[in-house]
N, C-alpha and C positions, 0 to 999 in steps of 0.2 A: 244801681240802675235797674229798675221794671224790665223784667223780660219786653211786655210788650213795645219800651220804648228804644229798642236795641237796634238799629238800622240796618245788622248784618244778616239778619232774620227776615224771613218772608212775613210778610202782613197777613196772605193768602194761602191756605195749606195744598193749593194745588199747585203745580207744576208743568210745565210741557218743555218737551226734549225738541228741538228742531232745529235745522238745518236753517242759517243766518246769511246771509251774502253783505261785507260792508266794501263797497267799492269791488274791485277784482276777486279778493278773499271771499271765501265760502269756508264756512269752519260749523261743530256744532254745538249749541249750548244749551241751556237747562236756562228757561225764565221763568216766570210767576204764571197763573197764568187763570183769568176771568173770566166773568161772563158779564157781558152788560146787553141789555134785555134777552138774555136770550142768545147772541152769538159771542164767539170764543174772542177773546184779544190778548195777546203775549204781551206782557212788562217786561220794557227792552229797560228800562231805565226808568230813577227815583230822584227827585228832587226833594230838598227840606225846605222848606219856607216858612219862614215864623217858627220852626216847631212839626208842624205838622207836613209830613211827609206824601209829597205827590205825583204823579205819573209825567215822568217828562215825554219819554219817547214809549210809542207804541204800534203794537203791528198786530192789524186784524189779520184772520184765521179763517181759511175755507172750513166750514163746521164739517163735511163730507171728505175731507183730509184728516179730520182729528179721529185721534181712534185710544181708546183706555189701555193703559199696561194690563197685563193680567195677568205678573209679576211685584206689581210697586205701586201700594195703595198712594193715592189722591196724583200721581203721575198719569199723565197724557204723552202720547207720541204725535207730531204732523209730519206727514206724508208730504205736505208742500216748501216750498222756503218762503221765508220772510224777507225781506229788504232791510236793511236801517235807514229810514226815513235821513239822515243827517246827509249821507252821499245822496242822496235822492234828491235832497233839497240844492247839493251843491253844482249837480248835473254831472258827480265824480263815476256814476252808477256805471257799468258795462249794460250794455243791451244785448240779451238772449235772444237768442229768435228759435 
């Protein structure tokens, strides 16, 4: 199998470390991590379809929370937390205030 066609590998050589909330749970993890035009969005999740590999779930990014390691080349840290849109969708979410 092509390195590039390997699913357990990042497509994108960057990284962000951040703080996730899925329903109750807060825990932290290490996802992919974008740019589309311009502001940050976290790869919560991959879907394959046909073959080619695409963005199920996803969590935009305060850009003035994201801040670079400077430690761990192509690694990002965010300051804020992200949700998992799937409890969000089911109304499982906790409300902070």
């Amino acid at each position: 199998m092509a390195e590039h066609d390997r699913r357990s590998f990042p497509r994108t050589p960057l990284k962000v470390i951040h703080r996730h909330r899925m329903g109750e749970r807060t825990f932290r993890r290490v996802s992919e991590l974008v740019f589309v035009n311009g502001r940050p969005r976290a790869m919560l999740e991959w879907v394959n379809l046909g073959g080619v590999r695409s963005p199920l779930y996803i969590a935009e990014l305060d850009a003035g929370k994201l801040r670079r390691s400077t430690h761990a080349r192509n690694t990002y840290y965010y300051d804020g937390e992200t949700v998992d849109p799937r409890y969000e969708d089911a109304g499982l979410s906790s409300t902070a205030g």
